[in-house]
BATIDREN-139956 format. One record per residue (C-alpha): x, y, z; residue number from 1. Coordinates in steps of 0.1 Angstrom, whole numbers. Example, Ala and Ser with C-alpha at 12.3 -4.5 7.8 and 13.67 -1.06 7.14 Angstrom:
% BATIDREN-139956
- xx;yy;zz;num
- 123;-45;78;1 $
- 137;-11;71;2 $
END
This chain:
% BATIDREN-139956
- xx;yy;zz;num
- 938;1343;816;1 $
- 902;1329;814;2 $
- 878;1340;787;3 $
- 861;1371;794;4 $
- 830;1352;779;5 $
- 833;1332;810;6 $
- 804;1358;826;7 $
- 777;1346;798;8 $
- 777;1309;809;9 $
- 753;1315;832;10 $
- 740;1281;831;11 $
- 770;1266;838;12 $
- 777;1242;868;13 $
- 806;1228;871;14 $
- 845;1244;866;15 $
- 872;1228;868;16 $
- 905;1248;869;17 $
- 927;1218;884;18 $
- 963;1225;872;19 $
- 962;1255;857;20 $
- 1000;1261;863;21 $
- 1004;1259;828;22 $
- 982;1286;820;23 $
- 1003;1310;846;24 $
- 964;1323;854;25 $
- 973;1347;880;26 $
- 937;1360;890;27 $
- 903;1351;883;28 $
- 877;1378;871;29 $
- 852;1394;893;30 $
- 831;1381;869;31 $
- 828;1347;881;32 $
- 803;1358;902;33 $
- 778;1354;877;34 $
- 783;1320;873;35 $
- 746;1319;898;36 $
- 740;1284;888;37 $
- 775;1272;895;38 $
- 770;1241;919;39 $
- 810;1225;919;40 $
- 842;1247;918;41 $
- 874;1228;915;42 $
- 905;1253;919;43 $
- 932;1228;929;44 $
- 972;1233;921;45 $
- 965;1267;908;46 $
- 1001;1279;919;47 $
- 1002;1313;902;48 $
- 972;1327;918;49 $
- 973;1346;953;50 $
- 933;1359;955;51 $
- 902;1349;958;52 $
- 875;1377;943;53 $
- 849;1384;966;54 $
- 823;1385;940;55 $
- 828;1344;950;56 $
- 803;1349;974;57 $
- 776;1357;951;58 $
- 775;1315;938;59 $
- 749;1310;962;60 $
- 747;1275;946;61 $
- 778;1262;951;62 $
- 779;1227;973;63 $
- 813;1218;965;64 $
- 845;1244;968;65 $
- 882;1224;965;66 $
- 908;1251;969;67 $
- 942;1227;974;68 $
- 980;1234;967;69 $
- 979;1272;962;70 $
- 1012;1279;976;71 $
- 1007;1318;976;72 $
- 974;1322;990;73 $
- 977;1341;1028;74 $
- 939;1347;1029;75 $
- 898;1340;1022;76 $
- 878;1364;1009;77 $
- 853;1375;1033;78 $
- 820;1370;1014;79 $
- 831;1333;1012;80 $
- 802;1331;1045;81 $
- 779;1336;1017;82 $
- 782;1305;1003;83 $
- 753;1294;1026;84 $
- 748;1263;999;85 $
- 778;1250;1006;86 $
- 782;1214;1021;87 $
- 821;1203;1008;88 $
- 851;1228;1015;89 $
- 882;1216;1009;90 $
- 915;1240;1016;91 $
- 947;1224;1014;92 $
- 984;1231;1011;93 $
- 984;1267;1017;94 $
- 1012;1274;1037;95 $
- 1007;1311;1044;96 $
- 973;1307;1057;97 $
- 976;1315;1093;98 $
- 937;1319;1096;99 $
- 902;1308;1084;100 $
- 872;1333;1086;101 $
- 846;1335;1112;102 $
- 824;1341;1084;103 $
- 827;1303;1076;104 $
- 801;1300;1105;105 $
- 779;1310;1081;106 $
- 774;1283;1062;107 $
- 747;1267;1076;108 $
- 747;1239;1053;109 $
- 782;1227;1055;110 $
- 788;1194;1062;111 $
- 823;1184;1055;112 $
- 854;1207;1063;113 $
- 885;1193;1050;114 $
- 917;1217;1062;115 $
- 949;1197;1053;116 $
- 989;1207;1055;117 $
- 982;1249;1061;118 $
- 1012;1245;1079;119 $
- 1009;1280;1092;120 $
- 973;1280;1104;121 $
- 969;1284;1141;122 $
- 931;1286;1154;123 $
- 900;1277;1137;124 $
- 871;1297;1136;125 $
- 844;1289;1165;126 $
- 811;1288;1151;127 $
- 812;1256;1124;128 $
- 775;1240;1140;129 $
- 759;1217;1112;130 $
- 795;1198;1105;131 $
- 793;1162;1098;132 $
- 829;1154;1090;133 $
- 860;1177;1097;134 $
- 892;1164;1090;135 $
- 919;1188;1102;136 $
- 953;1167;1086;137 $
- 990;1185;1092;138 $
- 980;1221;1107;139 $
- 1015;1222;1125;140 $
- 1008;1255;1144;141 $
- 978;1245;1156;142 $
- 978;1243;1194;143 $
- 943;1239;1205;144 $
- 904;1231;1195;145 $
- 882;1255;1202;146 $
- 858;1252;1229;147 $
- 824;1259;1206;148 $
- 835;1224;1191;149 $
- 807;1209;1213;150 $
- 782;1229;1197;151 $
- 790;1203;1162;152 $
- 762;1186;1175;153 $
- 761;1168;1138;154 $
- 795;1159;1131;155 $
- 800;1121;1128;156 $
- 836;1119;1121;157 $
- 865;1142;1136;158 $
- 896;1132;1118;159 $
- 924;1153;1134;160 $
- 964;1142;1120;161 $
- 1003;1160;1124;162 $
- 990;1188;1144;163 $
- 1021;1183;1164;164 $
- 1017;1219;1190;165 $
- 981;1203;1198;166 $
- 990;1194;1235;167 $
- 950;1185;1249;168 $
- 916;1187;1235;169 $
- 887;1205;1251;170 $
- 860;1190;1275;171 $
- 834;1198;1251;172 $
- 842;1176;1226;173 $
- 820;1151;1250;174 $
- 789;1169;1236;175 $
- 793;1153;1202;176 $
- 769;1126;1208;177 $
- 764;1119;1166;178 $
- 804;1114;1163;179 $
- 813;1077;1150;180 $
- 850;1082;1141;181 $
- 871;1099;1160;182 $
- 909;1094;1149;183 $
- 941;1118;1161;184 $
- 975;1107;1140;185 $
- 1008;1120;1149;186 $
- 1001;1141;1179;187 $
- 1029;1141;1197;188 $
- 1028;1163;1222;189 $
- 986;1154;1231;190 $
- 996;1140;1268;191 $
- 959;1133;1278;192 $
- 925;1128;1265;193 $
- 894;1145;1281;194 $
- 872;1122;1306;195 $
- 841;1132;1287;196 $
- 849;1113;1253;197 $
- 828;1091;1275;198 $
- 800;1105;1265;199 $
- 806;1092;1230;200 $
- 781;1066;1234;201 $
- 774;1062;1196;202 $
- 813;1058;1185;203 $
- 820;1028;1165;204 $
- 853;1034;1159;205 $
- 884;1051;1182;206 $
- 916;1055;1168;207 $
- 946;1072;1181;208 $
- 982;1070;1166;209 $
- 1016;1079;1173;210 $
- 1006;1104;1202;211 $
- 1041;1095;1218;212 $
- 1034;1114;1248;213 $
- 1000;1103;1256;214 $
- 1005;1086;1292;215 $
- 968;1072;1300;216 $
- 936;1065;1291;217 $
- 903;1079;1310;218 $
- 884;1048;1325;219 $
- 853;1066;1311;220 $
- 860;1053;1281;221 $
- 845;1022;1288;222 $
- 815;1039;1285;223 $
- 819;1037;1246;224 $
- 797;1000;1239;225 $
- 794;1004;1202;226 $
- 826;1004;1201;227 $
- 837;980;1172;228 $
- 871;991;1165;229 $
- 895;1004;1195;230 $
- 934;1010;1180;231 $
- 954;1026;1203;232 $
- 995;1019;1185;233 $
- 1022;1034;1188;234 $
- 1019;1055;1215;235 $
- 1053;1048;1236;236 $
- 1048;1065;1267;237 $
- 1008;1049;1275;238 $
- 1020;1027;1306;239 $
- 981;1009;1311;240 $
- 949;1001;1301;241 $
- 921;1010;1322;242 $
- 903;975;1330;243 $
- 866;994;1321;244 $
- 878;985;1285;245 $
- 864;949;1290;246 $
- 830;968;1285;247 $
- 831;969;1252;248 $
- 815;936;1237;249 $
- 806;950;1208;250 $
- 843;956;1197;251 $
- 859;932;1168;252 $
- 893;947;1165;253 $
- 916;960;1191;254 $
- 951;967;1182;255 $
- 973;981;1206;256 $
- 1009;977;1181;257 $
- 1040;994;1189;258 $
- 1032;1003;1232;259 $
- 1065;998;1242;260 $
- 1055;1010;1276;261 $
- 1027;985;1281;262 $
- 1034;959;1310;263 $
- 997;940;1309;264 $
- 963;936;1294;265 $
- 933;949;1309;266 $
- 912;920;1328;267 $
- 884;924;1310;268 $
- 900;915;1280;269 $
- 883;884;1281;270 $
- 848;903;1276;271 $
- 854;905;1239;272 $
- 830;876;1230;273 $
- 827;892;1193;274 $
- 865;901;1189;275 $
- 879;888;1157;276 $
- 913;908;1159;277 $
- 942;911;1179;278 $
- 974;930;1183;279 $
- 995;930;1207;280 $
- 1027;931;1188;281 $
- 1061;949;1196;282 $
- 1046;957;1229;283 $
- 1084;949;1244;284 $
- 1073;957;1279;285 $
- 1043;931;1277;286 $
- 1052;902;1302;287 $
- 1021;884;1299;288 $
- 988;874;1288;289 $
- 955;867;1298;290 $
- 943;832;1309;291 $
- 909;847;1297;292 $
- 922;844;1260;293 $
- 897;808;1256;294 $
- 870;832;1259;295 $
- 875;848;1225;296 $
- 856;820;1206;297 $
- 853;841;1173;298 $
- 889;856;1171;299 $
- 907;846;1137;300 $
- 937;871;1139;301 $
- 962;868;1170;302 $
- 992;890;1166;303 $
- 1020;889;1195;304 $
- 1049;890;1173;305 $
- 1079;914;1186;306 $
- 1069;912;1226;307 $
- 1105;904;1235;308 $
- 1094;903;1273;309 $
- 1069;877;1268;310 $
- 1081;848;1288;311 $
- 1052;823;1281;312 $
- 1015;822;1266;313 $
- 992;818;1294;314 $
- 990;792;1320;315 $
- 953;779;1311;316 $
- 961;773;1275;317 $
- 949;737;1286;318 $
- 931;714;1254;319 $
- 897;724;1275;320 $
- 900;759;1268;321 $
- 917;759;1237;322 $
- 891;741;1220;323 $
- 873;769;1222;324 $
- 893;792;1199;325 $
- 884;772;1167;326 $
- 879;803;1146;327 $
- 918;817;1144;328 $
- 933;814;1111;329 $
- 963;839;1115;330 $
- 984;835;1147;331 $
- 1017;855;1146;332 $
- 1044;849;1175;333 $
- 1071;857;1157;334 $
- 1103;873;1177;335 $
- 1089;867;1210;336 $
- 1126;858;1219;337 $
- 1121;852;1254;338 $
- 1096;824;1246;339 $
- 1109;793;1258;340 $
- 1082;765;1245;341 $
- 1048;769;1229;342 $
- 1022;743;1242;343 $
- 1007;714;1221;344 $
- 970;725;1231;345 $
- 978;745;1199;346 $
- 967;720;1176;347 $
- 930;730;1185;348 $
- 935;758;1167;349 $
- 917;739;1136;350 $
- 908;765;1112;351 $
- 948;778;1121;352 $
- 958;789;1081;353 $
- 990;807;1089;354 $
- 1014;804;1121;355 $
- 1047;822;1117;356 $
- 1075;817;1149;357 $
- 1099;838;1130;358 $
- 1131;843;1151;359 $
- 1121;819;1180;360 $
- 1156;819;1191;361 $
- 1150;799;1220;362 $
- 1127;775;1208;363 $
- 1144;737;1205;364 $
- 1106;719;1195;365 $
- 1077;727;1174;366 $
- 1043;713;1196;367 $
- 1030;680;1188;368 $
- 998;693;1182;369 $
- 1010;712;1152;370 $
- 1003;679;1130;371 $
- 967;685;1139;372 $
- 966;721;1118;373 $
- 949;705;1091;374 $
- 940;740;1075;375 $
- 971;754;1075;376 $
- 990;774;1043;377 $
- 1017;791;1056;378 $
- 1046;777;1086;379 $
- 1072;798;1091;380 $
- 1102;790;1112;381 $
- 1129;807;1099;382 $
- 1154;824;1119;383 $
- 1143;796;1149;384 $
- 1182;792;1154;385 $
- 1177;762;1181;386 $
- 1154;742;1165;387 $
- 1166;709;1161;388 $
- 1142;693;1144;389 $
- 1107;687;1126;390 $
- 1076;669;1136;391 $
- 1071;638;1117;392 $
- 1034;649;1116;393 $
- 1043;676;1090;394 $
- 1028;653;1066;395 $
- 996;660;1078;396 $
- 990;696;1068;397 $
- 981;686;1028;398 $
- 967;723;1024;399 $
- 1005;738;1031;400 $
- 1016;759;1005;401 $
- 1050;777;1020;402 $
- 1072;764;1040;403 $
- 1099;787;1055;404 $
- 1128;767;1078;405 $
- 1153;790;1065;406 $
- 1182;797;1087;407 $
- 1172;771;1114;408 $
- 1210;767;1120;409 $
- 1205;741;1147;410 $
- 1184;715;1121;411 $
- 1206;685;1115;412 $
- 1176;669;1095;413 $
- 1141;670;1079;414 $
- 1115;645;1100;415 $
- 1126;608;1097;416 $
- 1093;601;1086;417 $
- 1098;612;1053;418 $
- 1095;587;1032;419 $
- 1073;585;997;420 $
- 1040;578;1018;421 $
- 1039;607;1039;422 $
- 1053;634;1018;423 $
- 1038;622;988;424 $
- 1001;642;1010;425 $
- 1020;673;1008;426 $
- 1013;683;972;427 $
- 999;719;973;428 $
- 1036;730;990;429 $
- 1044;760;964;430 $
- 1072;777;981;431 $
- 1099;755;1000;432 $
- 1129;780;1017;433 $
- 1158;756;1033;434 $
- 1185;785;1031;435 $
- 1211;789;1057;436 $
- 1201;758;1073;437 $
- 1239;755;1078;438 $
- 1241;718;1104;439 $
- 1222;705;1075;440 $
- 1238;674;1057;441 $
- 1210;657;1033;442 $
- 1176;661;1015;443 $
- 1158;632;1011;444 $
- 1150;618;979;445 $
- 1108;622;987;446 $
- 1110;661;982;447 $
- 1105;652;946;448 $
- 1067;644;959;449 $
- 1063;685;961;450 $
- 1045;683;929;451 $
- 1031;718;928;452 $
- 1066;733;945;453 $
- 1071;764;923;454 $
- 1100;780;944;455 $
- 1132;754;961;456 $
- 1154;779;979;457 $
- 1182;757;996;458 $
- 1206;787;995;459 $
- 1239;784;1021;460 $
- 1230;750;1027;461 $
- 1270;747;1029;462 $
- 1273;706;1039;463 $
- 1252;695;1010;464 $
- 1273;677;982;465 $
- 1243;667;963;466 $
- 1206;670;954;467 $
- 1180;646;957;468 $
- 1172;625;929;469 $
- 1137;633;931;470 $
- 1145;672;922;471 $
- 1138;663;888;472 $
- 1099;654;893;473 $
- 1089;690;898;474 $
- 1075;697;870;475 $
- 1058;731;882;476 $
- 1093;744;895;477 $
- 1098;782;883;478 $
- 1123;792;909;479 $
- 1155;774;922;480 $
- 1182;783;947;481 $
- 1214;766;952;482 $
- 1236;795;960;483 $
- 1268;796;981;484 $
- 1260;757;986;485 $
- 1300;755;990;486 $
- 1305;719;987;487 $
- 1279;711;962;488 $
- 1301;691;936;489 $
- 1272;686;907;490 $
- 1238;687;895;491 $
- 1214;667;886;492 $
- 1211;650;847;493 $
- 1174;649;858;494 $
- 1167;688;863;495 $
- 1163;691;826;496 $
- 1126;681;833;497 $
- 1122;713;849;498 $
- 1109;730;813;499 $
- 1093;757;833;500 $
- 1124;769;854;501 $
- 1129;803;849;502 $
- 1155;817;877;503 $
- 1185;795;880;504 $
- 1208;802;907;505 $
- 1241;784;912;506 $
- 1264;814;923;507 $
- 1291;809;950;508 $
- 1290;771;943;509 $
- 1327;764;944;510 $
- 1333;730;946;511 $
- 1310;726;913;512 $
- 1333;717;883;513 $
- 1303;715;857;514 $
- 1272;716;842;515 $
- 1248;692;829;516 $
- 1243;690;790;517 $
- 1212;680;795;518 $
- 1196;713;804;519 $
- 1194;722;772;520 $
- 1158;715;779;521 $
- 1153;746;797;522 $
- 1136;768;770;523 $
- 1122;787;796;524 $
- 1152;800;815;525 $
- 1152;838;820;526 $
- 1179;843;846;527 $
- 1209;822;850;528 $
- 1238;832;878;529 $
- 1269;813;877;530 $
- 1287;838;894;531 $
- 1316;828;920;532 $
- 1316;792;903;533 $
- 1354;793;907;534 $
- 1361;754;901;535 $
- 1338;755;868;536 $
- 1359;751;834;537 $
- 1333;752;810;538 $
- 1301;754;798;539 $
- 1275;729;778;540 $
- 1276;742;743;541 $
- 1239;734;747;542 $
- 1235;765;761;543 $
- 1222;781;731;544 $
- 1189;765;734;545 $
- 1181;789;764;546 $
- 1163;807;739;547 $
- 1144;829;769;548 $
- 1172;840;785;549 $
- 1178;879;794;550 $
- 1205;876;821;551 $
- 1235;853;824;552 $
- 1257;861;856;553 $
- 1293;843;851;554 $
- 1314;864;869;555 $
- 1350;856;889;556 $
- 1345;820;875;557 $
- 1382;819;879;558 $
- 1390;783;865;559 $
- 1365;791;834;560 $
- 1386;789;805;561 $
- 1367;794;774;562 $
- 1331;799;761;563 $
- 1309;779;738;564 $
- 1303;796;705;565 $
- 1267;790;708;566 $
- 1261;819;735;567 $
- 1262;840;700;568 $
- 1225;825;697;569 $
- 1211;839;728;570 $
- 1195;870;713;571 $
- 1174;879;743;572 $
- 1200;886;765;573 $
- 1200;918;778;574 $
- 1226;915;810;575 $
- 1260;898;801;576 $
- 1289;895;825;577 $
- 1317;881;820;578 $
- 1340;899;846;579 $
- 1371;890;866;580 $
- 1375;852;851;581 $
- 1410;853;853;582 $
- 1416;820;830;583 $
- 1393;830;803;584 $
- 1415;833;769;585 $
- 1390;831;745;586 $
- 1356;841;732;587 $
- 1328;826;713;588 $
- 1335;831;677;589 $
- 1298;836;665;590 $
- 1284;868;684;591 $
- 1259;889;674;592 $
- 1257;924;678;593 $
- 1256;923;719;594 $
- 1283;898;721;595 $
- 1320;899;720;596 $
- 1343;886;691;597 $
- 1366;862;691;598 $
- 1401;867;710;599 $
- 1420;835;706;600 $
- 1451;832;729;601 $
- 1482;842;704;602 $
- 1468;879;703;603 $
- 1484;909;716;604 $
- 1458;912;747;605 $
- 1459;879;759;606 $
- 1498;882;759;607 $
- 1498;918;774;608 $
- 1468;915;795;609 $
- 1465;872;806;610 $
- 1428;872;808;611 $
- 1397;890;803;612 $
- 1392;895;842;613 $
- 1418;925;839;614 $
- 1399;940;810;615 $
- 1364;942;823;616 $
- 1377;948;855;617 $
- 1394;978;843;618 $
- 1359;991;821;619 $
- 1339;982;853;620 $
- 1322;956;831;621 $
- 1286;959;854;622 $
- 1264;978;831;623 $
- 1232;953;835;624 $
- 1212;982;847;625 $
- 1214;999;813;626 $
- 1188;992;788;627 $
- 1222;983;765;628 $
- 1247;973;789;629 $
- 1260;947;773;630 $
- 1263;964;739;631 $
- 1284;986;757;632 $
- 1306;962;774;633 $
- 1315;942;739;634 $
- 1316;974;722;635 $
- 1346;976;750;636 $
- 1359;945;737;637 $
- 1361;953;704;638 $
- 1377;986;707;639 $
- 1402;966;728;640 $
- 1413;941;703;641 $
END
């Protein structure tokens, strides 16, 4: 209940009664009618109540009414039209609402109507004239617009979203001449858009998604100049572009993601002299683009990635017309698998920051040009599964930061100009991901020249028996990867200069027998996998100066025979495993009160049992997502022996 004193505060302006579930306030008093100077009612997740008094009407000053998430609600009171003040009206989440009032064509001074998931609602009322904004977002039942909406003379942006039984919108909506948004989301069964949306010469911005049905676009459209940003995605059954589109030369983005339909580009694509954006991609019917592509000197974002028909960029891309496109910095071709070769004319794409091939699968060269990327931060060619090899010109990109060749099964070897001169340029590289490079044999020494590499992800990289000497100059290295590198027989003495490592990954390494003493220098070590090291026998007792540590992985390290005492010290640890290592007989004798005690070999479990694997195996010793996992894994132990 509110206070019955609530009538006196006659001076009051604003209320907010947002959550007042945990009141249980069922009803509100007739009384709040005489809240006269009352300019801001907030009534939102109110659950409990189911009315609206009409004395509501009599706040004459209200501006701003929120009624949202009132789950029993099935009407508005009538006198709501009185509200003539009223500019923001918010009603959302009333799923029992099947209508609004006509009244609400009342309120003359209403500029924003915001009606959002009344899941039941089917029309809205006709007379709504001095609109600005009306977003309509997840009225299922609603099948059509109706006609007055051309009298919204006003309204400047019609947001309509998940009204999936609204199948066309009226003709009139061509008299909104003030409208600069229009955006319809998840119609799916809208199959056609009226002609005169032509008339919408003052639209900036034109936005239609996941209308799956929607087959066409009027030509009138190209009516719209001041267009600046034209998204059309999504919409799989849209089979062309009217060519009238080249008409708008005012537009910066037009993104036209996820057509799967789509054979072709409009011609006047190449009309988009102020175009800075474009997205093509997963447009899997697209065959081709334009040769008027040069023409879009101030684009910086080229997205084609996932047009698996694409067969080749177009047959103009000469070094003349190229040149022109000096303003790209983003250029995403990425699972164009039908792509056969990309031309070297692509080096004139100077400002060029990130270029991503990802799953090239037919691709066997990277473009000479590519050397001349000067800018560039990001090269990714992962996944490129017939690449055979690198340009020697990589050391000319000094700005790269990542480097992705991961899974380039076909690579035999990095450029043979790598030596100390050129890759000592590459020194901003923060991220280098070799993994999966399987034909792989070698790493050249020079990769210790990566001075700011904080990630070295050489995971799979199955032929590799050792690591470059030079592993041990980076300094800023936070993140390294050996995993499953099968025949990888030792490390490296030297990566004890890598004081800032924190992830340490050596799992699956099965040829690796053991492990440095020297990285006792790794203070900083947080994580540390060992697991599926099955020809390691022990460990450095130096361990215990990984002080940092929280997770140590050496599980089914089956030729592991003992621990060093000194993992007793590691009192950050927080996930300890120690399963299925079938030759482990005995503990560390100094444990704390997360490790295990000592079990030397004469003791009853090692002779009934043979090896710890059997007893953590048996208490499913994986409990690293509890807070004190490994309390309760030793606490196992103990109760054990």
């Amino acid at each position: 209940m509110l206070p019955n004193e609530l009538e006196y505060m006659t001076s009051l302006r604003i209320l907010n009664l947002k959550n007042c579930r945990c009141i249980s306030l069922t009803t509100l008093p007739n009384e709040l009618g005489n809240l006269t100077s009352l300019n801001t009612l907030y009534m939102k997740r109110c659950i409990s109540l189911i009315s609206l008094p009409n004395e509501l009407g009599n706040l004459t000053s209200l501006t701003i009414l929120n009624i949202s998430r009132w789950s029993s609600l099935i009407s508005l009171p009538n006198r709501l039209g009185n509200l003539t003040s009223l500019t923001t009206l918010k009603i959302s989440y009333y799923s029992s609402l099947t209508s609004l009032l006509d009244e609400l064509g009342n309120l003359t001074s209403l500029t924003t109507l915001k009606i959002s998931d009344c899941s039941s609602l089917t029309s809205l009322p006709n007379e709504l004239d001095n609109l600005m904004s009306l977003v309509i977002f997840d009225v299922f039942c609603l099948t059509s617009l109706p006609s007055k909406f051309g009298n919204l003379i006003s309204l400047t942006t019609l947001y309509i979203y998940g009204c999936f039984s609204l199948t066309s919108l009226p003709n009139e909506l061509g008299n909104l001449t003030s409208l600069t948004t229009f955006h319809i989301d998840y119609c799916s069964n809208l199959i056609s858009l009226p002609n005169e949306l032509g008339n919408l010469t003052s639209l900036t911005t034109f936005h239609i998604d996941y209308c799956s049905n929607l087959i066409s676009l009027p030509n009138e459209l190209g009516n719209l100049t001041a267009l600046i940003t034209f998204v059309v995605s999504c919409c799989e059954s849209l089979i062309s572009l009217p060519n009238e589109l080249g008409n708008f030369i005012s537009l910066t983005t037009f993104d036209i993601e996820r057509c799967k339909s789509l054979t072709s580009l409009p011609n006047g694509l190449g009309n988009f002299t102020s175009l800075t954006t474009l997205n093509t991609s997963h447009c899997s019917s697209l065959t081709s683009l334009l040769n008027e592509l040069s023409n879009l000197t101030t684009l910086t974002t080229l997205d084609i990635s996932e047009c698996s028909s694409l067969t080749s960029l177009p047959n103009g891309l000469d070094s003349n017309e190229l040149s022109n496109v000096t303003s790209l910095t983003t250029f995403d071709i990425k699972r164009c698998k039908s792509l056969i070769s990309l031309p070297n004319e692509l080096g004139n794409f100077i400002s060029l920051t990130t270029f991503d091939i990802e799953r090239y699968k037919s691709l066997t060269s990277l473009p000479n040009g590519l050397g001349n990327l000067t800018s560039l931060t990001t090269l990714n060619t992962s996944h490129c599964s017939s690449l055979t090899s690198l340009l020697n010109e990589l050391s000319n990109l000094t700005t790269l930061t990542t480097l992705d060749i991961s899974e380039c099964s076909s690579l035999t070897s990095l450029p043979n100009g790598l030596d100390s001169n050129e890759l000592s340029n590459v020194t901003s590289l923060t991220t280098f991901d070799i993994k999966r490079c399987k034909s792989l044999i070698s790493l050249p020494n020079e990769l210790g020249n990566f001075i700011s590499l904080t990630t070295f992800d050489i995971e799979r990289y199955k032929s590799l028996t050792s690591l470059p000497n030079g592993l041990g100059n980076l300094t800023s290295l936070t993140t390294l990867n050996t995993s499953h590198c099968s025949s990888l027989t030792s490390l490296l003495n030297e990566l004890s200069n890598l004081t800032t490592l924190t992830t340490l990954d050596i799992s699956e390494c099965s040829s690796l027998t053991s492990l440095p003493n020297e990285l006792d220098n790794l203070t900083s070590l947080t994580t540390l996998n060992i697991n599926g090291c099955s020809s390691l026998t022990s460990l450095p007792n130096e361990m215990d100066n990984f002080t940092s540590l929280t997770t140590l992985n050496i599980n089914e390290c089956s030729s592991l025979i003992s621990l060093p005492n000194e993992l007793g010290n590691l009192t950050s640890l927080t996930f300890y495993n120690i399963g299925r290592c079938s030759s482990l007989t005995s503990s560390p004798k100094k444990m704390s009160s997360t490790k295990a005690t000592d079990t030397p070999e004469s003791t009853p479990l090692a002779r009934k049992k043979g090896s710890y694997r059997q007893l953590l195996a048996g208490s499913q010793c994986r409990h690293g997502s509890e807070p004190d996992g490994s309390k309760r894994v030793m606490r196992i132990l103990s109760k054990w022996l």
